[in-house]
C-alpha positions in Angstrom: 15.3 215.8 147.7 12.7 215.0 144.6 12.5 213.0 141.5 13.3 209.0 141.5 14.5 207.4 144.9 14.8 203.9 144.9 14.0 202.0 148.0 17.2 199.7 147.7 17.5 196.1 148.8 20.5 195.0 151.1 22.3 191.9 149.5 23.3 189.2 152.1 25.1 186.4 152.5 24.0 182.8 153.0 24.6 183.2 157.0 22.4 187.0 156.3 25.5 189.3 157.0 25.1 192.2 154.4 27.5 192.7 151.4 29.1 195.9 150.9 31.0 195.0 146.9 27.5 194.0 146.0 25.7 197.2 147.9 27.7 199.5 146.9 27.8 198.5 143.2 23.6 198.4 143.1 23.5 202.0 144.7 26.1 203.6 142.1 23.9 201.8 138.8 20.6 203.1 140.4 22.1 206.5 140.7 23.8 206.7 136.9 20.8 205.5 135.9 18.0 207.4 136.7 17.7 207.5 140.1 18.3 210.9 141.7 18.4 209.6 145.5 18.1 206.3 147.4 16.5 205.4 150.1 19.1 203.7 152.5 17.3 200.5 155.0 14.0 200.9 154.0 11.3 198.3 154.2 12.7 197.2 150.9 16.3 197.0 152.7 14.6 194.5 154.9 16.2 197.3 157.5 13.6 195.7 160.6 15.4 192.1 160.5 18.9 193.7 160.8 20.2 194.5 164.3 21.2 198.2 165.6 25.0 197.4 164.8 24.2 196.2 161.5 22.4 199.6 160.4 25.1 201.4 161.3 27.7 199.5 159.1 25.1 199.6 156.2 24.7 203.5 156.8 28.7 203.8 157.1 28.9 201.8 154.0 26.9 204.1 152.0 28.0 207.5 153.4 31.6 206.7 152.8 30.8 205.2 148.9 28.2 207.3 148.0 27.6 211.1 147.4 25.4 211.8 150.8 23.4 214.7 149.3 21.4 212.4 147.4 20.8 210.0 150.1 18.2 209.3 152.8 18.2 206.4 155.1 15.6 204.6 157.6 15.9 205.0 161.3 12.8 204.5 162.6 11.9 201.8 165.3 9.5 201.1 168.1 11.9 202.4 170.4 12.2 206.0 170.7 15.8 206.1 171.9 17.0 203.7 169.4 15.1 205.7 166.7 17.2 208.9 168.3 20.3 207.4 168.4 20.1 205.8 164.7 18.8 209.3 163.1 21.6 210.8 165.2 24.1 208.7 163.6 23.0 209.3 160.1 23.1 213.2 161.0 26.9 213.0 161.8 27.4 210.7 158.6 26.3 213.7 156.6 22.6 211.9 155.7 20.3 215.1 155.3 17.4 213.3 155.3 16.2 210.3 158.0 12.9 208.2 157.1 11.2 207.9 160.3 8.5 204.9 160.8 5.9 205.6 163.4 6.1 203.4 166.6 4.6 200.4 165.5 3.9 198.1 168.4 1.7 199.9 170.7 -1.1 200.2 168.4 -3.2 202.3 167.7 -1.4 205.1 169.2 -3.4 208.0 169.3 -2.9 211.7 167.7 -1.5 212.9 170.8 0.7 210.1 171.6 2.2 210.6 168.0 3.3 213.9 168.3 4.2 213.5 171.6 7.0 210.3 170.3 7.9 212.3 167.0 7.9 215.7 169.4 10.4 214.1 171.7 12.8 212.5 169.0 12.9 216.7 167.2 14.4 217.5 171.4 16.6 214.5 171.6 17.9 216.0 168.2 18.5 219.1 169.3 20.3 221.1 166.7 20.8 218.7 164.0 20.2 219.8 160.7 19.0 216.2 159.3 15.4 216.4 158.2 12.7 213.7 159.4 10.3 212.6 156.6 7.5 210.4 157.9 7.2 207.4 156.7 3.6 206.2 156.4 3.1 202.4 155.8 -0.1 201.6 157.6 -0.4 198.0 155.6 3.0 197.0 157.7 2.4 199.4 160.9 -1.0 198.7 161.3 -2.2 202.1 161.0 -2.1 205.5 158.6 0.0 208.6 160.1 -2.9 211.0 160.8 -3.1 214.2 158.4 -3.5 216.2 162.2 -0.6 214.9 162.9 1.8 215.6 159.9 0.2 219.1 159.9 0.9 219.9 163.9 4.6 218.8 163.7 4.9 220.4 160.1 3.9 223.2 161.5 5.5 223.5 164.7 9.0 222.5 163.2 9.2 223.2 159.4 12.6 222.8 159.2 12.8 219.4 161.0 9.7 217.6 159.6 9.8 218.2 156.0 8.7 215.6 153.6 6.7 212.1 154.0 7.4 208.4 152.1 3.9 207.4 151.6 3.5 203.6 150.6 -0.3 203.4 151.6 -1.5 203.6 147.7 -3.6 206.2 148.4 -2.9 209.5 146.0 -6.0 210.9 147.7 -3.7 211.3 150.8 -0.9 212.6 149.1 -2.9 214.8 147.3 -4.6 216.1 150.4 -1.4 216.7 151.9 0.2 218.5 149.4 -2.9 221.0 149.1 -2.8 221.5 153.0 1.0 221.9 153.5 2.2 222.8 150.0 5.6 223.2 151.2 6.0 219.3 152.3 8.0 217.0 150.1 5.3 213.9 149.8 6.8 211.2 147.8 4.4 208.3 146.6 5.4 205.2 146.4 4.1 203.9 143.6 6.5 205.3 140.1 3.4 205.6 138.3 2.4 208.7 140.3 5.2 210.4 138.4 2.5 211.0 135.4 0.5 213.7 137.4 3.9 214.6 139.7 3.4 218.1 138.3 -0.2 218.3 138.2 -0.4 217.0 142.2 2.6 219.0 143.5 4.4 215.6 144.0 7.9 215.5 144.8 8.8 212.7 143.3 8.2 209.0 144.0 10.3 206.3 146.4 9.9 202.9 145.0 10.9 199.7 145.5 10.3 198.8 141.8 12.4 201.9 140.6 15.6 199.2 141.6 14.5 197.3 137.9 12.9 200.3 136.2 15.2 203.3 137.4 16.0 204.1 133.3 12.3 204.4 132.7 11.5 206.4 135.8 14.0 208.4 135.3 12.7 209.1 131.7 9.4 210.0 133.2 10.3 212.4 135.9 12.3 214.2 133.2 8.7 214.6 131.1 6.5 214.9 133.6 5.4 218.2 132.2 3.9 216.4 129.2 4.1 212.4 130.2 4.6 210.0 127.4 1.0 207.5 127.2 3.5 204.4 126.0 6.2 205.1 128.9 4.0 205.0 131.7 2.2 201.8 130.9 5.7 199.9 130.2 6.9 201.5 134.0 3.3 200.4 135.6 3.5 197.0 133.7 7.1 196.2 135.3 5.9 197.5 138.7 2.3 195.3 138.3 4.9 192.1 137.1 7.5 193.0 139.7 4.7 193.3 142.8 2.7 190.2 141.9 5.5 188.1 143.4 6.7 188.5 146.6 8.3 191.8 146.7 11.4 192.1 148.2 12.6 188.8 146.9 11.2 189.9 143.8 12.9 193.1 143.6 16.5 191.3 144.8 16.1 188.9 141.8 16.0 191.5 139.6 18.6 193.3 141.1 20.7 189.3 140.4 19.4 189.6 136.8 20.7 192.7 136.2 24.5 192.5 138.2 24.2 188.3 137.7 25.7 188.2 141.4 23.9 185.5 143.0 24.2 187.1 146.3 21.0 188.4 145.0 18.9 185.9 145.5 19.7 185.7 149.4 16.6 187.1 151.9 16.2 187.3 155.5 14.3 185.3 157.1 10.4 185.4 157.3 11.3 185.9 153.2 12.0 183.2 151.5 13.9 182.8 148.0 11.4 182.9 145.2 10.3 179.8 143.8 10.9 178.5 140.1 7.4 179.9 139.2 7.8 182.9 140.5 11.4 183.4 138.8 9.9 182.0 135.3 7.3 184.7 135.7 10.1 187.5 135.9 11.9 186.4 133.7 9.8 187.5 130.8 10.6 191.4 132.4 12.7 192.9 130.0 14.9 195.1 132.1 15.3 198.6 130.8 18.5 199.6 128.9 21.0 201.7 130.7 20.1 205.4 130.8 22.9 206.6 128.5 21.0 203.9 126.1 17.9 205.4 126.5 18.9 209.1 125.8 20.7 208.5 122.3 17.8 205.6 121.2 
């Protein structure tokens, strides 16, 4: 897994039951344009409002429509045997790589207690191949992943623990990372960290914004020996436009925008649809031609 990986949203009906025309369709743009993975139920997929059952019809969705190799999807929860049953799913769907939260309730857990709960789901695996990247969200969890711990399970279990999502906003962490375990796929999740990608050691970003700007990102990945001054700015201007609204309602706009499927526009509940300013505010975005545009402009 490297280069662009969008975070992408789950469209919903009016009664919140995901869409699979809609999904399916969103996925297969992001990935002919751009994107090199996806990032299956993610915070952007608003994966924590959806029940068990309903993660694993999303997952199924995906794994049947979509070429798996280029996929990763969220399993992680509070509860260590859901967490293990979810990732074990998505291992016999053919997902090769499972974004795992940190328990999130009992907070703060301490170093110990962390690798004890991401030690224990690496038994309940067993031998499964899929690979666990942590997924380090302390604005949402209420705490960062610990650097001792990444290291210790890294470490202990190379080929299990192998790559971390970080959407703290903190390239200091991901740098540090990258210089202690050189071998660990660290993603930021901000596209903008694309620019030093090569410089850093990055392996790419995961972004929610990369659903609107996947052409651009894509663009940017490609140069990232040499990045192009002008195409950065436009990429950090959409994702600075994008993020000023509400996010995921923001992002699922733009996603309508683009497809002009109103089904779109539908959030789960605590979201709530954007209002007229917001969408006004959007809707001077210019969305980014298709990728086979942008190579023969």
């Amino acid at each position: 897994m490297q280069g662009v990986i969008a975070a992408v949203p789950t469209p919903v009906d009016d009664t919140g039951r995901p869409q699979r025309g809609a999904f399916l369709e969103h996925c297969r743009w992001a990935l002919e344009n751009g994107c090199d993975g996806l990032n299956i139920l993610g915070s952007t997929g608003e994966a924590n409002s959806l029940d068990t059952a309903t993660r694993r019809q999303v997952m199924s969705w995906a794994a049947e429509g979509l070429d798996t190799g280029r996929l990763m999807v969220g399993t992680g929860t509070p509860s260590l045997a859901e967490t293990v049953a979810l990732t074990a799913h998505a291992d016999d769907l053919g997902y090769p790589v499972a974004l795992v939260l940190p328990p999130y309730y009992y907070t703060p857990p301490s170093e110990q207690g962390l690798i004890a709960w991401y030690g224990a789901l690496h038994r309940a695996l067993g031998p499964r191949r899929i690979a666990v990247y942590f997924y380090n969200y302390p604005q949402m969890t209420g705490f960062p992943i610990p650097a001792p711990v990444i290291e210790a399970l890294h470490r202990a279990h190379p080929d299990r623990f192998r790559g971390i999502k970080d959407s703290s906003g903190d390239l200091g962490y991901c740098r540090s990372l990258v210089a202690s375990l050189p071998d660990l796929r660290v993603f930021p999740s901000n596209e903008a960290a694309l620019a030093e990608a090569a410089v850093s050691g990055f392996a790419g970003c995961i972004s929610a914004t990369a659903n609107v700007s996947a052409p651009l990102c894509g663009a940017l990945w490609e140069g990232r020996e040499a990045p192009d001054a002008d195409l950065l700015q436009t990429v950090s201007a959409i994702r600075q436009a994008v993020s000023a609204q509400p996010l995921i309602p923001a992002v699922k706009h733009m996603v309508m925008r683009r497809s002009a499927d109103p089904v779109w526009d539908n959030v789960l509940p605590p979201f709530l649809p954007l209002p007229p300013g917001a969408r006004d505010a959007l809707a001077t975005i210019d969305l980014p031609a298709p990728a086979r545009e942008q190579k023969t402009s």
